[in-house]
C-alpha positions in Angstrom: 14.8 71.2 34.7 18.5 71.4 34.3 19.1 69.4 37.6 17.2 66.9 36.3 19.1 67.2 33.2 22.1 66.7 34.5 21.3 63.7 36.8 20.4 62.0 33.8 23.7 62.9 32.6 25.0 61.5 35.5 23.5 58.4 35.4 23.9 57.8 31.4 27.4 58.0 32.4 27.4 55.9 34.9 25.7 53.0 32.6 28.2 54.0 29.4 31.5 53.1 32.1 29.6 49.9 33.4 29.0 49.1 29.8 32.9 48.8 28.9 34.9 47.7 31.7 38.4 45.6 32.1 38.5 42.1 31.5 39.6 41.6 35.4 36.3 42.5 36.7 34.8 39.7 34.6 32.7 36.7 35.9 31.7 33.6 34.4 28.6 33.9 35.1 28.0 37.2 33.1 28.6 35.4 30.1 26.0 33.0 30.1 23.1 33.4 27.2 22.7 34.1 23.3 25.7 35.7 21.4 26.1 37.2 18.1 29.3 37.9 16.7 30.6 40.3 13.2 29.4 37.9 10.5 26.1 37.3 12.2 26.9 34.0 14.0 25.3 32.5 17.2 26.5 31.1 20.6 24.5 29.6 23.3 26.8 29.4 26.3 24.4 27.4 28.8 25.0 27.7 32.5 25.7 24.1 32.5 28.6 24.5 30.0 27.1 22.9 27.1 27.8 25.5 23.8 25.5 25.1 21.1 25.4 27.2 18.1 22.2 27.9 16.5 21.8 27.9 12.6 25.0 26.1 11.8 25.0 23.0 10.1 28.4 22.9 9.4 30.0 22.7 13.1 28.1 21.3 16.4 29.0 23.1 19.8 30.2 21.1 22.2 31.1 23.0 25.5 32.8 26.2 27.0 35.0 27.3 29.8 35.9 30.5 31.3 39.4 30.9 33.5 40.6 33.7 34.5 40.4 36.4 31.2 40.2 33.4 28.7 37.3 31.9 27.1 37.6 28.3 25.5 35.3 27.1 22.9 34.9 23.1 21.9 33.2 22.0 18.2 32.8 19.3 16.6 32.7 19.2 12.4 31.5 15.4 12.6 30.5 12.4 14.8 34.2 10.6 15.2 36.4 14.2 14.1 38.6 15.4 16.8 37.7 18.2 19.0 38.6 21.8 18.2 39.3 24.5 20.6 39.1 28.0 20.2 40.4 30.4 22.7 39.2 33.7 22.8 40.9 36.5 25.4 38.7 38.8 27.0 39.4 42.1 26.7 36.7 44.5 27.7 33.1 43.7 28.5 29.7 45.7 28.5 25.8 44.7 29.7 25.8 44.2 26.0 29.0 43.4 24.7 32.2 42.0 25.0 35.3 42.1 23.0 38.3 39.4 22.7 41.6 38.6 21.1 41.8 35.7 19.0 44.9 33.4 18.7 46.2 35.4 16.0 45.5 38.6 17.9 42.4 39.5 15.6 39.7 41.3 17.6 36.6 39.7 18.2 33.5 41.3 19.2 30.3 39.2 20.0 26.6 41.3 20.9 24.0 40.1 23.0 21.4 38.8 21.5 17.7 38.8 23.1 16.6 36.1 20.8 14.4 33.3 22.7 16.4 30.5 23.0 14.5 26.9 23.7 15.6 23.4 23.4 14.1 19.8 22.4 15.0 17.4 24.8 14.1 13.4 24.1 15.2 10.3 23.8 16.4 7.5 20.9 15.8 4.1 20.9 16.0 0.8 18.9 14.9 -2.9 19.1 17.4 -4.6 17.9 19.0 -6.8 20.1 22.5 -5.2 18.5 24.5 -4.4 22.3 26.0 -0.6 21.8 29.5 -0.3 22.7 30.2 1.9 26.0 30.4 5.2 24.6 29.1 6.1 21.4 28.3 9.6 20.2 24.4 10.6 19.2 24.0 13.2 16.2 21.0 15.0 16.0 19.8 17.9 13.7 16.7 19.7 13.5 14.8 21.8 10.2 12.1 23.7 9.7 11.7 21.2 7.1 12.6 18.3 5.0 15.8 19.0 3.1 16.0 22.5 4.8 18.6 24.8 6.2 19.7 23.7 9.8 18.4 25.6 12.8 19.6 23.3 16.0 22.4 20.7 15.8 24.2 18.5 18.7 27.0 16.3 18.1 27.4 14.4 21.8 29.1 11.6 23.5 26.7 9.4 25.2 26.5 6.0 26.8 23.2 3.7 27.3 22.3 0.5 26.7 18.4 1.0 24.7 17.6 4.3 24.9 19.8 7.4 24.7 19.0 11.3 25.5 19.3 14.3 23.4 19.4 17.6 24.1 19.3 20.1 20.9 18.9 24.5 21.1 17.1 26.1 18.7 16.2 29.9 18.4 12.2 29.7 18.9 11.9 32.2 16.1 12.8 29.3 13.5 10.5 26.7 14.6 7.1 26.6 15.5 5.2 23.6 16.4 7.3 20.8 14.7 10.7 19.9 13.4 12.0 17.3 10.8 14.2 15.7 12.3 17.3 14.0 11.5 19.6 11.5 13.9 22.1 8.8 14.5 24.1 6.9 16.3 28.0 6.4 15.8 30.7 4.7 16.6 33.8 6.7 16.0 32.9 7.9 12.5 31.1 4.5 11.8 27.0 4.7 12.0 25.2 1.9 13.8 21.4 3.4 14.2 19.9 6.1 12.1 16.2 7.5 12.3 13.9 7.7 9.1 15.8 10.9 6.9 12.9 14.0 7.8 10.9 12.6 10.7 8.5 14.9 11.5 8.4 15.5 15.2 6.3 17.7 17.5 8.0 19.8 19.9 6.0 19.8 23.1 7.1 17.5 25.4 9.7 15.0 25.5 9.7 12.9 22.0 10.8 9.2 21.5 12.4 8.6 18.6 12.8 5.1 16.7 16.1 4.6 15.4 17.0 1.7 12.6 20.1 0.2 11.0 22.0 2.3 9.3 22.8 0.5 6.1 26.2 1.8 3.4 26.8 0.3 0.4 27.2 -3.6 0.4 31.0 -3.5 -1.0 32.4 -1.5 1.5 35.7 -2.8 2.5 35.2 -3.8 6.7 38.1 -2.5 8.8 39.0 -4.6 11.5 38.6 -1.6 14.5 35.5 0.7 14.9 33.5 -2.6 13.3 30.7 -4.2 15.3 31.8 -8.0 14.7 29.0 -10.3 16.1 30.0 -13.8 16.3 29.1 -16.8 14.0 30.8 -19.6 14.3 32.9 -20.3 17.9 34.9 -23.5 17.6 33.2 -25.0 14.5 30.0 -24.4 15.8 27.4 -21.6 14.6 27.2 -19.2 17.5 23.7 -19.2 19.4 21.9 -16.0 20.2 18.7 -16.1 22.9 16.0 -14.1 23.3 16.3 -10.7 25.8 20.4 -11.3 25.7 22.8 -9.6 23.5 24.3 -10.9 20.7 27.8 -12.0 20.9 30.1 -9.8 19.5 33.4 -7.9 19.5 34.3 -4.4 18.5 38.1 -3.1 18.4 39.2 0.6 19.0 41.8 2.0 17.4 43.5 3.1 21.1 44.0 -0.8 22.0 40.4 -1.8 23.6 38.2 -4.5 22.7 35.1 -4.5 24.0 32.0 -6.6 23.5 29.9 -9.4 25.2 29.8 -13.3 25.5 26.2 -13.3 24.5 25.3 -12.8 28.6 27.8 -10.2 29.5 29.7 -7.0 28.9 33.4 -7.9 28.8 36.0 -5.1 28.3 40.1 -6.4 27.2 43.2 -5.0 25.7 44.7 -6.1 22.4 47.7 -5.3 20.3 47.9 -6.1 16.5 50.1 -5.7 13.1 49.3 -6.5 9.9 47.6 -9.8 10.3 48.8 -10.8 14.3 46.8 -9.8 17.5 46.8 -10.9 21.1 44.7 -10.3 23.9 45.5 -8.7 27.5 43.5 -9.5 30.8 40.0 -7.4 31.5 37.2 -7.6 32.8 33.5 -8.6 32.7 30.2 -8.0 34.7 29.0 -10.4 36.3 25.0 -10.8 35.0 23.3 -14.3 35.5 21.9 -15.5 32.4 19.4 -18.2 31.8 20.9 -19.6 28.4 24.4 -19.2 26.9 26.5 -20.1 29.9 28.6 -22.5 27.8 28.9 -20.1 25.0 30.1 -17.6 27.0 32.6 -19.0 29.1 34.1 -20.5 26.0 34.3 -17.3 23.9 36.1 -15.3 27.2 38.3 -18.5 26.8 38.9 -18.5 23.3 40.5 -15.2 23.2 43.6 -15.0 25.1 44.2 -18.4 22.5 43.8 -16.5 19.1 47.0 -15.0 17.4 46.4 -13.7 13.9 43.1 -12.7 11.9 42.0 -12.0 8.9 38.8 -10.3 6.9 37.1 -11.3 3.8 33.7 -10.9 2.9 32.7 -9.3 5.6 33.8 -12.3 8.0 36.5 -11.6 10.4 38.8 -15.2 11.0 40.4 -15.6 14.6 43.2 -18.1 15.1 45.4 -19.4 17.4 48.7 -21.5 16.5 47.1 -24.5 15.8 43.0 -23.8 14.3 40.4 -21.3 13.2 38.6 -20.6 16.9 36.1 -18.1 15.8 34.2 -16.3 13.1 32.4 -13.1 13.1 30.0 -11.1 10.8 30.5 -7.4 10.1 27.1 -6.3 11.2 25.5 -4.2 8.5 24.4 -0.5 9.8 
């Protein structure tokens, strides 16, 4: 009896020293899972790198990264905010749980959680002929219910031209069969598609979602970047649109790209502005054959590198050049 007694000694020792150890001996891997920190808080760390953080409605995760003894955490508050980093500094880690320094030198201790963790994977799409711009960012959130807490929330960047994947965690203890569901599409901090608020949706399998306009007040003032201008008049003439080709249209970043299509294809530029001038730098364009439009096209790519100043009223955005009005466009409506 008391050898056995003391080789379980032995070997609760053994596992209380494998439980606390020096940050050097960490690996990445090790920190994969669920998380819980002091104030009840979850983190996902996914082997992929995505971070998620279950039951916050506040903040999406974005991703992590382990180097070396330091852990970096990316969130996002909003569709269109900046990224935020925290970086946590391993100090000692256990089977269990691990302990860091923040920034400030605070201590930080997160426990492993054995929580089931699952996630609802699908896709959104819409049927307007409205052409998205090359990266946009999708927004999803997920309830138990209409107008209830949220238990799963992704804020991504994504790129597609009709349909565009999600990927949301959620602890499987909150959710049962079905989810409301709440999503959107943005443009910097500007929403172009938006699903019906509370869509039920059931959680087996892979769900398509149908996403609408997303339509603000009427008397909101139009900006001239982060807008999706589609084109109405091009030379005195009302712009043409055709069936299974995008509209013609122009949106503006704040960074100095313009990006768009002729009404056949995608065209990317550069532009400067001030207060009411703008000009146009070489880019480029794919190189699709369209049935209809050619004429339009080519004389849109043409009209730009012309125009010189602009100017927004009514939701109508004016380009000139020196000598005429070349082109109008409408502030599409979301």
């Amino acid at each position: 009896m008391a050898k056995i007694t003391a080789l379980l000694s032995l070997v609760l020792m053994f596992c209380l020293s494998a439980c606390m150890t020096t940050g050097g001996a960490t690996e990445s891997e090790s920190l994969h899972g669920l998380w819980k920190n002091e104030q009840g808080q979850f983190f996902f760390l996914d082997e992929s790198g995505r971070l998620s953080l279950p039951r916050r409605g506040d903040v999406s995760g974005v991703s992590w990264d382990f180097n070396g003894t330091a852990l970096t955490l990316e969130t996002v508050k909003s569709p269109g905010a900046e990224l935020e980093q925290q970086r946590l500094l391993l100090q000692k880690r256990g089977l269990f749980r691990v302990e860091f320094l923040d920034e400030e030198g605070r201590r930080v201790t997160w426990s492993r959680s054995f929580k089931k963790v699952k996630q609802l994977e699908g896709t959104l799409f819409f049927r307007e002929r409205m052409m998205l711009p090359p990266e946009v960012t999708v927004s999803v959130q997920l309830r138990e219910q209409a107008g209830g807490p949220v238990v799963g929330q992704s804020i991504a960047a994504a790129s597609g031209r009709e349909e565009l994947a999600f990927c949301v965690d959620y602890l499987s203890a909150d959710l049962k069969d079905s989810a409301s569901v709440e999503a959107a599409v943005f443009y910097g901090s500007e929403p172009l598609f938006a699903s019906p608020e509370g869509t039920a949706t059931s959680l087996d399998g892979h769900p398509s979602l149908l996403l609408h306009h997303a339509v603000p007040s009427q008397n909101r003032e139009h900006s001239l970047t982060g807008t999706y201008w589609r084109l109405k008049e091009l030379a005195g003439k009302p712009a043409e649109m055709f069936d299974d080709q995008p509209d013609a249209h122009l949106i503006l970043s704040e960074k100095g790209e313009a990006t768009g299509s002729d009404g056949c294809n995608n065209f990317f530029l550069g532009w400067e502005g001030g207060e009411n001038s703008i000009t146009f730098t070489p880019g480029g364009s794919t190189l699709r054959i369209c049935p209809k439009g050619e004429e339009q096209a080519r004389a849109m790519l043409q009209m730009l590198p012309s125009v010189k100043s602009w100017s927004i009223s009514g939701g109508h955005l004016e380009l000139r050049s020196d000598s005429r009005l070349e082109a109008v466009f409408e502030a599409v409506e979301m």
